[in-house]
TORKOL-4160 file (C-alpha; in steps of 0.2 Angstrom, whole numbers, padded with zeros to 4 digits, m for minus):
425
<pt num="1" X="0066" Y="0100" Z="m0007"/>
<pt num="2" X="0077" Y="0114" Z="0004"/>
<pt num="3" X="0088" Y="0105" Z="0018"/>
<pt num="4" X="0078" Y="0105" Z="0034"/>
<pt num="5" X="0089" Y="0106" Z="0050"/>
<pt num="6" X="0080" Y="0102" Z="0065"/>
<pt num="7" X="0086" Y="0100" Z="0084"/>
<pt num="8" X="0085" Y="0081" Z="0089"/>
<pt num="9" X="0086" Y="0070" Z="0103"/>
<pt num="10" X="0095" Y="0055" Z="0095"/>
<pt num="11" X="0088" Y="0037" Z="0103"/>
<pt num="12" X="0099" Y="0022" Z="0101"/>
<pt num="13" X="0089" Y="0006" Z="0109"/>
<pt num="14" X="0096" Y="m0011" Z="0106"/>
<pt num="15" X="0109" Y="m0003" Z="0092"/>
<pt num="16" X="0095" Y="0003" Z="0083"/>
<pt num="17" X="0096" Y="0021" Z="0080"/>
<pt num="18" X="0082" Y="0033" Z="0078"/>
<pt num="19" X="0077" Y="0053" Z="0080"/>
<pt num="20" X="0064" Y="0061" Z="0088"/>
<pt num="21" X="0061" Y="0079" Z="0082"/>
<pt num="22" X="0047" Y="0088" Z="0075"/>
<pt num="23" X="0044" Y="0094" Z="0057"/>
<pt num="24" X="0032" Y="0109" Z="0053"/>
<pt num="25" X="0017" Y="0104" Z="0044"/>
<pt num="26" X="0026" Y="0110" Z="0024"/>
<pt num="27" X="0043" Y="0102" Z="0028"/>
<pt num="28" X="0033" Y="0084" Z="0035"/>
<pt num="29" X="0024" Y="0085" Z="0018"/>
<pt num="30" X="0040" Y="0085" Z="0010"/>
<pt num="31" X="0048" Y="0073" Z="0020"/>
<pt num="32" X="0038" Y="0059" Z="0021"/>
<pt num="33" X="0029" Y="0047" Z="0008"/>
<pt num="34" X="0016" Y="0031" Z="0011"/>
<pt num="35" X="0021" Y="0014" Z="0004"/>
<pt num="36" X="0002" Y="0011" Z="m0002"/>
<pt num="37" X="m0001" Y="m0009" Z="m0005"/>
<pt num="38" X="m0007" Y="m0009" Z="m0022"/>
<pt num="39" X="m0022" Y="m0025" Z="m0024"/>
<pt num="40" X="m0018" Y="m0025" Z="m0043"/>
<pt num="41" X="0001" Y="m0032" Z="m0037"/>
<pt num="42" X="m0005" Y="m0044" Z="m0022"/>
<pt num="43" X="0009" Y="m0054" Z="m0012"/>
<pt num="44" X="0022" Y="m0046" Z="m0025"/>
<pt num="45" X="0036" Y="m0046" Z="m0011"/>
<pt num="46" X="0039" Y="m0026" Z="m0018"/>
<pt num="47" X="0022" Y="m0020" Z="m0014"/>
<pt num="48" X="0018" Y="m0010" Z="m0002"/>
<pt num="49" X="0010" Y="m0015" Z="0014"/>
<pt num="50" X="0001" Y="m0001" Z="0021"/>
<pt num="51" X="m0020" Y="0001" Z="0020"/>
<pt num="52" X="m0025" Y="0015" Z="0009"/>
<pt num="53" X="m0028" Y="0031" Z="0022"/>
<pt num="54" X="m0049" Y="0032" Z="0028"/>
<pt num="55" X="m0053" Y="0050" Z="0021"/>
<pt num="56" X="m0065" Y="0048" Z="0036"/>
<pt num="57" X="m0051" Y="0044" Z="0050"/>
<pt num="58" X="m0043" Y="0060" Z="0040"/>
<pt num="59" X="m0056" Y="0071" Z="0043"/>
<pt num="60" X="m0061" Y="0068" Z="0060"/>
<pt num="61" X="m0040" Y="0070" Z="0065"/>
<pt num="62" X="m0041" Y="0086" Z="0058"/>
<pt num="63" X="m0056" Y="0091" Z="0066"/>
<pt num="64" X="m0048" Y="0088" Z="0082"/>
<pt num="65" X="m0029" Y="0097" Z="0078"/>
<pt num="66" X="m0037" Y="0110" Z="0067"/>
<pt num="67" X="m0039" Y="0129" Z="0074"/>
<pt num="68" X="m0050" Y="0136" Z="0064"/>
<pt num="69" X="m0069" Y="0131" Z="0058"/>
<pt num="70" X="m0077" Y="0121" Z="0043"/>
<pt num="71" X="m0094" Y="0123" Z="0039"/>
<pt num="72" X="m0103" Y="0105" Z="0036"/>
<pt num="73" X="m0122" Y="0101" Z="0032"/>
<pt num="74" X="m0127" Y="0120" Z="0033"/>
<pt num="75" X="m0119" Y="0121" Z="0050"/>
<pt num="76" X="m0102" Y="0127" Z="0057"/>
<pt num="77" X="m0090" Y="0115" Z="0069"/>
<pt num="78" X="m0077" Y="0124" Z="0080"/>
<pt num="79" X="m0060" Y="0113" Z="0077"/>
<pt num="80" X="m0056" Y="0106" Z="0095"/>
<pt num="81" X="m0037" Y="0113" Z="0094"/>
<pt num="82" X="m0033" Y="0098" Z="0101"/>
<pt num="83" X="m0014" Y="0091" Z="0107"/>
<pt num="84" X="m0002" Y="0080" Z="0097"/>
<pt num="85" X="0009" Y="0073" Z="0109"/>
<pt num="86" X="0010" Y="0055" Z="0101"/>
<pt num="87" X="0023" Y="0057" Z="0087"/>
<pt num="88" X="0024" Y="0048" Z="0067"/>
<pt num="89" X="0033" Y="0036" Z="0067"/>
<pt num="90" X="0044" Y="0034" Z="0051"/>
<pt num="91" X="0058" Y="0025" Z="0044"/>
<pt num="92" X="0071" Y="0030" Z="0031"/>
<pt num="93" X="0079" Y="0018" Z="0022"/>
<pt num="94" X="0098" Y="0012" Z="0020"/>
<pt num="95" X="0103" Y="0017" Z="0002"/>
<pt num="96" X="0104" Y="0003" Z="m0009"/>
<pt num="97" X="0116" Y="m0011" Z="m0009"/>
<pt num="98" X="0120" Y="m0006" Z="0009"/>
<pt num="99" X="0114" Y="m0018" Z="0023"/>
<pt num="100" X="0101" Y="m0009" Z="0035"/>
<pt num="101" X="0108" Y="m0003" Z="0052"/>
<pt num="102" X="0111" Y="0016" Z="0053"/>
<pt num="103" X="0130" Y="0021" Z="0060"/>
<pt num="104" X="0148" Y="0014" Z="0057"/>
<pt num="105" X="0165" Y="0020" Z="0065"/>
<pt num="106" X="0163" Y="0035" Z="0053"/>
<pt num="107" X="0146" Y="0041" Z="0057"/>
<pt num="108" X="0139" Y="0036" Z="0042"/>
<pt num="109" X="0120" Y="0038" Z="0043"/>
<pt num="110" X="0106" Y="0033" Z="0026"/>
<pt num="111" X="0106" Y="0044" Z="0011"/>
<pt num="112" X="0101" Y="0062" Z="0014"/>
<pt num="113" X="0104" Y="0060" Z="0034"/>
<pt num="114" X="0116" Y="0071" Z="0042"/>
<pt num="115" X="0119" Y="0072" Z="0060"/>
<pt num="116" X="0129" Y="0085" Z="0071"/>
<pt num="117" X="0133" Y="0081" Z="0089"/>
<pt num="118" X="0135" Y="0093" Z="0102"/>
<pt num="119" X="0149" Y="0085" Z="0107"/>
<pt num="120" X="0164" Y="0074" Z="0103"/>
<pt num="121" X="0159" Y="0064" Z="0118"/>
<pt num="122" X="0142" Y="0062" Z="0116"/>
<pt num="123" X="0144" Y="0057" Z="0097"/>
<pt num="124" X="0157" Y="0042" Z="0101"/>
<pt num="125" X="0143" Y="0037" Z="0114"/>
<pt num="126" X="0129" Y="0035" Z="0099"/>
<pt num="127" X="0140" Y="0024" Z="0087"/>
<pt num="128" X="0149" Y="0013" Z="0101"/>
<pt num="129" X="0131" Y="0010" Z="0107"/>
<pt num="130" X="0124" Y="0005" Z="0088"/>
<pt num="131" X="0140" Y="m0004" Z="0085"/>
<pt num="132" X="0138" Y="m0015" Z="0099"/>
<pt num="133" X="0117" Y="m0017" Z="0101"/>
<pt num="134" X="0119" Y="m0007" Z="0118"/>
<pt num="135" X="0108" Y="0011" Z="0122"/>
<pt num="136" X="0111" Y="0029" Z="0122"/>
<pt num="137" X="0104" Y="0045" Z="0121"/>
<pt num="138" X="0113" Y="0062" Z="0114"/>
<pt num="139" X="0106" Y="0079" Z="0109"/>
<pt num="140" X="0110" Y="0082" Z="0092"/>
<pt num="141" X="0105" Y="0094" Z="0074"/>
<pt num="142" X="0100" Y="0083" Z="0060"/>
<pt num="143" X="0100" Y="0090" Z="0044"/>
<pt num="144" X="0088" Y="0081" Z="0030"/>
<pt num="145" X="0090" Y="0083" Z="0012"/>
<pt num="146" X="0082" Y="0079" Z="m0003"/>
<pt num="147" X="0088" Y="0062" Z="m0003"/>
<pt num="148" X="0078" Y="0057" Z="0014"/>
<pt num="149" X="0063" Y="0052" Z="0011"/>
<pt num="150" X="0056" Y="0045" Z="0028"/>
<pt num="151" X="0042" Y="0031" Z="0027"/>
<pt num="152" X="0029" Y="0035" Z="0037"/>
<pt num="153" X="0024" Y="0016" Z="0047"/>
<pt num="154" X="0013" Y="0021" Z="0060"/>
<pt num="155" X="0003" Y="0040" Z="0060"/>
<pt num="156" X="m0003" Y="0040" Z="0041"/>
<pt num="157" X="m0020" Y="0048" Z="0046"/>
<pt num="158" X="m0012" Y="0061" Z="0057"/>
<pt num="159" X="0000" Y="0066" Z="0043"/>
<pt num="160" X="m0015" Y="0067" Z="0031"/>
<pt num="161" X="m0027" Y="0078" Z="0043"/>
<pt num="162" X="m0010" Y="0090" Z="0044"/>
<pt num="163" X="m0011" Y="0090" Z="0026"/>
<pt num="164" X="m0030" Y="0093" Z="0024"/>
<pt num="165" X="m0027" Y="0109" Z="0038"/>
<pt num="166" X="m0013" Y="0114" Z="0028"/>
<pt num="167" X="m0025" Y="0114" Z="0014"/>
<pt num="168" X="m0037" Y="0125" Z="0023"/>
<pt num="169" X="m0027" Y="0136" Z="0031"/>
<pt num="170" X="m0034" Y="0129" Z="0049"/>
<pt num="171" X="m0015" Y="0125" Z="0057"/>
<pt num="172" X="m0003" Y="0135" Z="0058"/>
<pt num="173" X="0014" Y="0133" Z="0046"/>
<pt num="174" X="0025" Y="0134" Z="0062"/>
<pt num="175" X="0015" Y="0120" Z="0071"/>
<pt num="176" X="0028" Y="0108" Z="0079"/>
<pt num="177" X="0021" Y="0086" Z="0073"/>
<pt num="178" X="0031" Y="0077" Z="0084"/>
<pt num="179" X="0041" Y="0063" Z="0072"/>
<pt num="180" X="0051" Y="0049" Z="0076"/>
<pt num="181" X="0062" Y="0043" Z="0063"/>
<pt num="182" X="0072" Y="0025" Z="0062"/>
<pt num="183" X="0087" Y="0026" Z="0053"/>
<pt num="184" X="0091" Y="0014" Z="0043"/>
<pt num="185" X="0078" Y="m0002" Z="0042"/>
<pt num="186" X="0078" Y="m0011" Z="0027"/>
<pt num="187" X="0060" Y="m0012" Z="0019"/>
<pt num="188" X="0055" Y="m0030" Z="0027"/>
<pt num="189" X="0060" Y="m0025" Z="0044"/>
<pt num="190" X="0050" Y="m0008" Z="0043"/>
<pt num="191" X="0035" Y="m0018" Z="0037"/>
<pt num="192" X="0037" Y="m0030" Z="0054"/>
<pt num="193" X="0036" Y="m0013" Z="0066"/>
<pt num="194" X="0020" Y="m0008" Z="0056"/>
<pt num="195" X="0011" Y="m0025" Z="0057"/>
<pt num="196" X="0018" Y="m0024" Z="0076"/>
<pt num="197" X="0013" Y="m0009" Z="0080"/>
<pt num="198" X="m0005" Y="m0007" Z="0073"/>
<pt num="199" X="m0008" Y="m0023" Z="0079"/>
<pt num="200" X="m0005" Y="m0019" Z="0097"/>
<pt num="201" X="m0018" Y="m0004" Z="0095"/>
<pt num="202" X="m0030" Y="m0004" Z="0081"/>
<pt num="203" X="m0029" Y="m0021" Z="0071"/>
<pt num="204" X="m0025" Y="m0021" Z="0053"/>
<pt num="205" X="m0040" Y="m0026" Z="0042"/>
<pt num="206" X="m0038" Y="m0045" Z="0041"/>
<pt num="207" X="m0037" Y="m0047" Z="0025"/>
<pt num="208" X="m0022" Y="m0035" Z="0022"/>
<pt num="209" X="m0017" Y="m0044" Z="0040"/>
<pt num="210" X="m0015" Y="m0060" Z="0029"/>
<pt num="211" X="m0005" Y="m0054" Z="0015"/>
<pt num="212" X="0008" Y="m0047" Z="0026"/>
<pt num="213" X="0010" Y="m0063" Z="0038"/>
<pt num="214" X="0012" Y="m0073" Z="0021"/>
<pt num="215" X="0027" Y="m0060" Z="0019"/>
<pt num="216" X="0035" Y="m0059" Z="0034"/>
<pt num="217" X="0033" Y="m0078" Z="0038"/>
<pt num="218" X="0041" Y="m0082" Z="0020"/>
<pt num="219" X="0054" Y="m0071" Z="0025"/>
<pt num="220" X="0059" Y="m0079" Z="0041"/>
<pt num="221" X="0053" Y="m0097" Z="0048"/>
<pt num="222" X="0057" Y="m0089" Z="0066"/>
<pt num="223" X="0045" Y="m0076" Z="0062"/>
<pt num="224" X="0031" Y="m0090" Z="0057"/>
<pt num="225" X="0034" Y="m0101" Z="0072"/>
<pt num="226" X="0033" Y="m0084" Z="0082"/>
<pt num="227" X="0016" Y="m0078" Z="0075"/>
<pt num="228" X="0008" Y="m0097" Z="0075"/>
<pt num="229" X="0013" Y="m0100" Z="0093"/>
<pt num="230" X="0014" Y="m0083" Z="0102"/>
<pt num="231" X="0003" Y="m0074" Z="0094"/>
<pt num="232" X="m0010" Y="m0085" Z="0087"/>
<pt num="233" X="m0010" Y="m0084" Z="0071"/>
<pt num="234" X="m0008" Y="m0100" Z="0064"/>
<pt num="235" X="m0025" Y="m0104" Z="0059"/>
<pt num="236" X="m0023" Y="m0086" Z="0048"/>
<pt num="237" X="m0007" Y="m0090" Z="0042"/>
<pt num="238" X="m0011" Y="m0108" Z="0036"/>
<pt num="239" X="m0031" Y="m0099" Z="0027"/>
<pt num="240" X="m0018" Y="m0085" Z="0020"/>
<pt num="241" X="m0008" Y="m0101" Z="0014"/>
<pt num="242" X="m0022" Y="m0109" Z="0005"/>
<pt num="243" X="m0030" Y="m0092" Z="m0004"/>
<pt num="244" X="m0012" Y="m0088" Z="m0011"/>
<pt num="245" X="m0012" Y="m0106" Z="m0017"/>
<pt num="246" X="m0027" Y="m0104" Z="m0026"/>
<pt num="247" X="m0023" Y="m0087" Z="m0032"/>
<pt num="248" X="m0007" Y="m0094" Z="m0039"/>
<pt num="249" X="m0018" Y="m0110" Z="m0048"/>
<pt num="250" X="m0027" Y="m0096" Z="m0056"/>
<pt num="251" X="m0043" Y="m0100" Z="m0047"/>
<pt num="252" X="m0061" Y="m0095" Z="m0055"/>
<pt num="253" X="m0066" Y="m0091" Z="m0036"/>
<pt num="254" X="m0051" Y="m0078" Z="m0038"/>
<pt num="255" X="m0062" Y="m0067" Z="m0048"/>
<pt num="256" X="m0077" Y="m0066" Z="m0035"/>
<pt num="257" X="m0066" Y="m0062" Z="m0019"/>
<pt num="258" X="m0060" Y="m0043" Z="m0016"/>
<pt num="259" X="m0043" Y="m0039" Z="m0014"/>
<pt num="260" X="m0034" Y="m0030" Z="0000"/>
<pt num="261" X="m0038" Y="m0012" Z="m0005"/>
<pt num="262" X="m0049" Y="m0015" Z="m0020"/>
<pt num="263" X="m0065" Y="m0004" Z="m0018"/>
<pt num="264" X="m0082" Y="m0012" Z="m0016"/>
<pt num="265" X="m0092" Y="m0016" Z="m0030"/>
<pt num="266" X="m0103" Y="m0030" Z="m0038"/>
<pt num="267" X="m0089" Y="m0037" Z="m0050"/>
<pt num="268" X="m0082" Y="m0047" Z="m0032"/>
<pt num="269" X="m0090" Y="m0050" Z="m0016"/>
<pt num="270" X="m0080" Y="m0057" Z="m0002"/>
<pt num="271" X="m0068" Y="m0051" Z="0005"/>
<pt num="272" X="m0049" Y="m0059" Z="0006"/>
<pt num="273" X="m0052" Y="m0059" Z="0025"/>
<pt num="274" X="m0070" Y="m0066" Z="0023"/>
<pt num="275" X="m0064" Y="m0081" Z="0015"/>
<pt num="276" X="m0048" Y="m0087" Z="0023"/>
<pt num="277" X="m0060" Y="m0085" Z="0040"/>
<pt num="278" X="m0073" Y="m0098" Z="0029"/>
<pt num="279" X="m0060" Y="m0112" Z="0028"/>
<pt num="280" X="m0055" Y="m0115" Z="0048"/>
<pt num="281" X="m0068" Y="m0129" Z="0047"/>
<pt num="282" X="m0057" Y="m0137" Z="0035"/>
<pt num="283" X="m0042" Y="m0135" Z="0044"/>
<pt num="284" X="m0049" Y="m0144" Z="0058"/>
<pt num="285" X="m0059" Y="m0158" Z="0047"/>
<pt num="286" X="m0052" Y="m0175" Z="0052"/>
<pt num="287" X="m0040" Y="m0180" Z="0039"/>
<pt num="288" X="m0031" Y="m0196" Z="0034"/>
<pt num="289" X="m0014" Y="m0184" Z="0034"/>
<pt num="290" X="m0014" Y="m0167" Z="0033"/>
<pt num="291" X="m0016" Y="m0159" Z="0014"/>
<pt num="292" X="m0003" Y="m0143" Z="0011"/>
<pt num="293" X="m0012" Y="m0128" Z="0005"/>
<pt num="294" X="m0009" Y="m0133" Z="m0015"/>
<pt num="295" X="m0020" Y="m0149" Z="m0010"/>
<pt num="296" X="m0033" Y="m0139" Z="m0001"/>
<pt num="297" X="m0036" Y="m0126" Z="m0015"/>
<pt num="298" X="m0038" Y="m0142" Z="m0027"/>
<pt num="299" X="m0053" Y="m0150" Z="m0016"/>
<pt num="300" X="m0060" Y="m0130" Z="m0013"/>
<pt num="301" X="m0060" Y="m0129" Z="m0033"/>
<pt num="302" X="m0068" Y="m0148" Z="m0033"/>
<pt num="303" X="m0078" Y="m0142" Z="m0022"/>
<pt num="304" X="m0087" Y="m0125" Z="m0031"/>
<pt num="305" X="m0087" Y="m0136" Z="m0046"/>
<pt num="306" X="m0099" Y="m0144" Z="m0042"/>
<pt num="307" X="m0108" Y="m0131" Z="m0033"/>
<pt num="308" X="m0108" Y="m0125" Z="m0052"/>
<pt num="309" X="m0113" Y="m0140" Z="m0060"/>
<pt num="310" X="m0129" Y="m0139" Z="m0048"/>
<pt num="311" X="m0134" Y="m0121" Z="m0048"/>
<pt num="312" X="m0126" Y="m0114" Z="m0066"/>
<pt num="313" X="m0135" Y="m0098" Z="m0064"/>
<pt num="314" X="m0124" Y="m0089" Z="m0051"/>
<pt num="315" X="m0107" Y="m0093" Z="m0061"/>
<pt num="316" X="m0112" Y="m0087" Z="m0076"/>
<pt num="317" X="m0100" Y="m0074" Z="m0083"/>
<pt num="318" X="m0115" Y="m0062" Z="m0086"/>
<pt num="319" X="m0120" Y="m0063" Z="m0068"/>
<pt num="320" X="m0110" Y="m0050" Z="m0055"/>
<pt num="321" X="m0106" Y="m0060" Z="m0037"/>
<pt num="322" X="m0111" Y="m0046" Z="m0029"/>
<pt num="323" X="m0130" Y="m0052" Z="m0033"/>
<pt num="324" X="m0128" Y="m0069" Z="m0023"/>
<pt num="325" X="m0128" Y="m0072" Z="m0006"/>
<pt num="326" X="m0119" Y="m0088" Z="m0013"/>
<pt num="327" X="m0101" Y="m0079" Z="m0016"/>
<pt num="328" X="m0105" Y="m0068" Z="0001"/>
<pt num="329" X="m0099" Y="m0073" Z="0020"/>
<pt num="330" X="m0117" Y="m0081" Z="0023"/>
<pt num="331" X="m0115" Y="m0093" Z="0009"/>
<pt num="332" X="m0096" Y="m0092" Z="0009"/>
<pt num="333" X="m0095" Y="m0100" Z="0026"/>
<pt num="334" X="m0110" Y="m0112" Z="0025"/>
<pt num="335" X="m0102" Y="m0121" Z="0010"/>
<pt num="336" X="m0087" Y="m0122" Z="0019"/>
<pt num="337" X="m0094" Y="m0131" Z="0032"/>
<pt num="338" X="m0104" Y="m0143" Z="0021"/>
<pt num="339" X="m0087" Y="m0144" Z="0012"/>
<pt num="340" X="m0080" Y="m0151" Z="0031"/>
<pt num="341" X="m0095" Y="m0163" Z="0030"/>
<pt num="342" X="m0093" Y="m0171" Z="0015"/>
<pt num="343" X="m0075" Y="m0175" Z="0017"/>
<pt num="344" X="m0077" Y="m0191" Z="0029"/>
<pt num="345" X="m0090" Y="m0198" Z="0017"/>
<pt num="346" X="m0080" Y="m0195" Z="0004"/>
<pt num="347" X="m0063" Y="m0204" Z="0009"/>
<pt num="348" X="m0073" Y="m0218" Z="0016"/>
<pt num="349" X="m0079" Y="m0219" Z="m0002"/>
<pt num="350" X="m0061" Y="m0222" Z="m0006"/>
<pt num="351" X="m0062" Y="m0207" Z="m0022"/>
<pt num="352" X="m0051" Y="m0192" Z="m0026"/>
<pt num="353" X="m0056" Y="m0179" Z="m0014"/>
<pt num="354" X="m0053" Y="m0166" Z="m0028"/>
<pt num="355" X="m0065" Y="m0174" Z="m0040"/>
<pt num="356" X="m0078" Y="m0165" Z="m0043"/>
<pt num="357" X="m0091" Y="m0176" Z="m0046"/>
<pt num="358" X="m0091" Y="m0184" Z="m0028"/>
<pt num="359" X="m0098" Y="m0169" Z="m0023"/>
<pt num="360" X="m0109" Y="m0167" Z="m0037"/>
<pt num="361" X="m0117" Y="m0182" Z="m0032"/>
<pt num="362" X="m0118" Y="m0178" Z="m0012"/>
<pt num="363" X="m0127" Y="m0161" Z="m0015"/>
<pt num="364" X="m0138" Y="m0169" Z="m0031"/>
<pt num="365" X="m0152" Y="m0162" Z="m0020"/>
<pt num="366" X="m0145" Y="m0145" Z="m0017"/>
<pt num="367" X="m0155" Y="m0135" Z="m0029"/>
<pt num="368" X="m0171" Y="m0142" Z="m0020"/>
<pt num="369" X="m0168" Y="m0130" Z="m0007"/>
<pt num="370" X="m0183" Y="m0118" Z="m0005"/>
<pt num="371" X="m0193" Y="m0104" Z="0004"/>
<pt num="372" X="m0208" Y="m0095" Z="0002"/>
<pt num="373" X="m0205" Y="m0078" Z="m0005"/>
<pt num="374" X="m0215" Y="m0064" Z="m0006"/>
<pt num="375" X="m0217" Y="m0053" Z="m0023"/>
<pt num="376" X="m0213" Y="m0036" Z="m0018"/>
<pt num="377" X="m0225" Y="m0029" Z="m0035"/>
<pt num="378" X="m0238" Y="m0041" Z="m0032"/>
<pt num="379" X="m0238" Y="m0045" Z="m0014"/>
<pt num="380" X="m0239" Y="m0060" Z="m0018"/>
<pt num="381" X="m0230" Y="m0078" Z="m0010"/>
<pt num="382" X="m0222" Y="m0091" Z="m0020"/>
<pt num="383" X="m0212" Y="m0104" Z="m0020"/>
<pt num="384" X="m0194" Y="m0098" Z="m0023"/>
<pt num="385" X="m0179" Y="m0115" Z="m0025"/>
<pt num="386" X="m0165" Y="m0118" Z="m0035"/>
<pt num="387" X="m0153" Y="m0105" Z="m0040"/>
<pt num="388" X="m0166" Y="m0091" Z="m0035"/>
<pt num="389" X="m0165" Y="m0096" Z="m0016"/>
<pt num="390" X="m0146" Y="m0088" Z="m0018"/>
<pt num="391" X="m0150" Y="m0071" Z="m0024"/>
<pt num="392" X="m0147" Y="m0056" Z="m0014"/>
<pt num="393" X="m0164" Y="m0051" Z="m0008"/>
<pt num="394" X="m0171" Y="m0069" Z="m0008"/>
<pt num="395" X="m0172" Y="m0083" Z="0004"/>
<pt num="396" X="m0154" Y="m0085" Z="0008"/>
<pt num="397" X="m0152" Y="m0068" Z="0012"/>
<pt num="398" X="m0163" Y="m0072" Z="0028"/>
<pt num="399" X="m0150" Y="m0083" Z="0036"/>
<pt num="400" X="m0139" Y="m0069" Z="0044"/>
<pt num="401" X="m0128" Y="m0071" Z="0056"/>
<pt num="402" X="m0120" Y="m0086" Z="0064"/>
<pt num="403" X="m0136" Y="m0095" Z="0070"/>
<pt num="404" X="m0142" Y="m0090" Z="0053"/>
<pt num="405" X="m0126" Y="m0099" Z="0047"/>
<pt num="406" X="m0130" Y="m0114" Z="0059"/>
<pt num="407" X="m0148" Y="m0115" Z="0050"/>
<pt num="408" X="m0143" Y="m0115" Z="0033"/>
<pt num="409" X="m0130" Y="m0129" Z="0036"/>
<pt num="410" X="m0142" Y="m0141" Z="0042"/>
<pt num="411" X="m0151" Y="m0139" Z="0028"/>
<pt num="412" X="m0138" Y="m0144" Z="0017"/>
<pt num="413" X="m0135" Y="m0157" Z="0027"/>
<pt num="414" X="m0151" Y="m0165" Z="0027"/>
<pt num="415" X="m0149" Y="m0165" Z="0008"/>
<pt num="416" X="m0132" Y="m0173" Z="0011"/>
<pt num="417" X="m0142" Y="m0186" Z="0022"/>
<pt num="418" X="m0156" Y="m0189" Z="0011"/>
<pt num="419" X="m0145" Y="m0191" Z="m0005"/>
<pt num="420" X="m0133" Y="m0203" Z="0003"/>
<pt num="421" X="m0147" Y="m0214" Z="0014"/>
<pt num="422" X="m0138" Y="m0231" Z="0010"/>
<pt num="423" X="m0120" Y="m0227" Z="0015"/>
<pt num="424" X="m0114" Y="m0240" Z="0024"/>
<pt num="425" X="m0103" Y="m0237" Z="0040"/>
């Protein structure tokens, strides 16, 4: 790309040097790229960690900066020409092999970053300030080359709707997008300020939430003691601790959950934030000891073993998860909590809580489950049990919501009663 030179107020906080300028809509498409997390390369620690951009959020942002008209549904809207005073925020990156933080003795700033001060004085102010973690502010002329390619972290939407209008010719080429950009955060540490930042505002879906804790907390225990007790997270971190356990065990119930990312379809049904939200009963089940997350996606796999052994159908290779309430957040969570249940009865038992047949033998009665179901050709009722109460469409699908939830479980756990009538205490 041509050099783009740009007046800039240039920001030190706490030794960490950043820019605050604007970029006309060509040169911030130039400029600026999204590190995309890609579902196919999960908790790869060189994915990216952004959600893919809402073509919808897109949209509506550019009906609201736009200054022109678009014509939608036979009808015409009026852009609203609205403001943009909340910059992008971005980060370019410290060339490789070099450490992170921006300016040395010599001004040295990340690859394609030049910076001109307006003064002598006012330049030796900005390094003494990164050098030694203080604060400063100085009016300077940054230059951006080819080699500059700035991260966008926070403002992904904004940058596309400018985009789309660009595309449209409904912005001007000389419009002013406010941009801040932090020199020299290495890739982790830009990945902290997104989760940070969108976290204080709109959350990150959970499910991308999870991969990116598991991340950060791996990177840094301070960081993991910080998110469990601060910010509450621990129950999150500990579910995200379990999934990437069973992902790593090559799991069957890997296939049937959607990845951060992946688009909806039939082949999976639910999603990564769906389940790690199903096992909190577990990790407040009394326990002899606590089990680390290896442990727990040994009893879950137990566990669905079982389930399997009982009620073949659904786990049939031919058959798409997407068809069972089963493998969705009704069943998901209901099984969980059953799961919770069984526990107790089966370390009093005195048997391997990852042996499958313990459960087997708890739910025996599980396919006896039933309702009256109505033929939608015929009109008329039956009698619908076994795998059939599961399907989408069918019995279980009745049982929405938490008190739904609530039903279904003490179903199940009148079947656990009535199988196991002689326990002893």
């Amino acid at each position: 790309m041509t050099a783009i030179e740009r007046p800039a107020l240039i920001e030190v906080q706490r030794g960490q040097v950043m820019v605050s300028t604007t970029l006309t809509p060509p040169q911030l498409e130039m400029t600026t790229r999204i590190d995309t997390y890609d579902p196919e390369r999960g908790n790869d620690p060189d994915n990216g960690y952004q959600r893919r951009a809402s073509p919808t959020r897109m949209a509506q942002a550019a009906a609201f900066y736009g200054e022109g008209d678009e014509k939608r549904q036979g009808r015409v809207f009026i852009d609203r020409r609205g403001l943009m005073p909340n910059p992008i925020i971005a980060n370019i990156r410290p060339g490789s092999g070099e450490e992170g933080v921006t300016s040395n003795g010599n001004g040295e700033f990340p690859p394609g970053v030049q910076i001109t001060f307006c003064s002598t004085a006012e330049h030796a102010r900005i390094v003494r300030a990164a050098e030694t973690d203080g604060n400063a502010t100085a009016m300077a002329t940054v230059l951006l080359t080819d080699k500059a390619i700035a991260w966008i972290v926070d403002g992904q939407h904004r940058g596309g709707a400018v985009k789309l209008l660009m595309d449209k010719k409904r912005l001007g080429d000389d419009f002013p997008v406010p941009i801040k950009i932090m020199l020299g955060f290495q890739r982790g540490e830009e990945m902290k300020q997104f989760y940070y930042i969108n976290s204080q505002v709109k959350n990150v879906a959970t499910d991308l939430t999870a991969e990116l804790l598991q991340r950060m907390a791996r990177q840094d225990s301070g960081e993991a003691e910080y998110l469990s007790e601060r910010k509450g997270k621990g129950s999150l971190l500990a579910g995200a601790a379990v999934y990437e356990a069973l992902v790593k065990s090559k799991s069957p119930w890997i296939q049937r959950i959607r990845k951060p990312n992946e688009p909806l379809s039939k082949d999976t049904s639910i999603a990564v934030s769906q389940f790690i939200s199903s096992i909190a009963p577990l990790q407040t089940a009394q326990m002899p000891r606590p089990l680390n997350p290896d442990e727990w996606a040994r009893v879950i796999d137990a566990f669905w073993e079982a389930i399997s052994r009982l009620l073949p159908q659904p786990f049939d290779a031919t058959e798409q998860p997407g068809h069972w309430v089963l493998f969705k957040a009704t069943g998901v969570n209901t099984m969980h909590r059953v799961l919770a249940d069984c526990l107790p009865i089966v370390i009093q038992r005195g048997t391997r809580l990852a042996d499958p047949q313990q459960y087997e033998q708890l739910l025996a009665d599980l396919p006896t489950l039933s309702g009256i179901g109505i033929d939608p050709n015929t009109g008329n009722e039956s009698q619908i049990d076994g795998a059939e109460f599961w399907r989408s469409s069918s019995i279980a699908s009745q049982f929405t919501g938490r008190y739904g939830t609530d039903r279904l479980v003490g179903m199940i756990r009148g079947v656990i009663a009535k199988t196991n009538k002689d326990v002893t205490v």
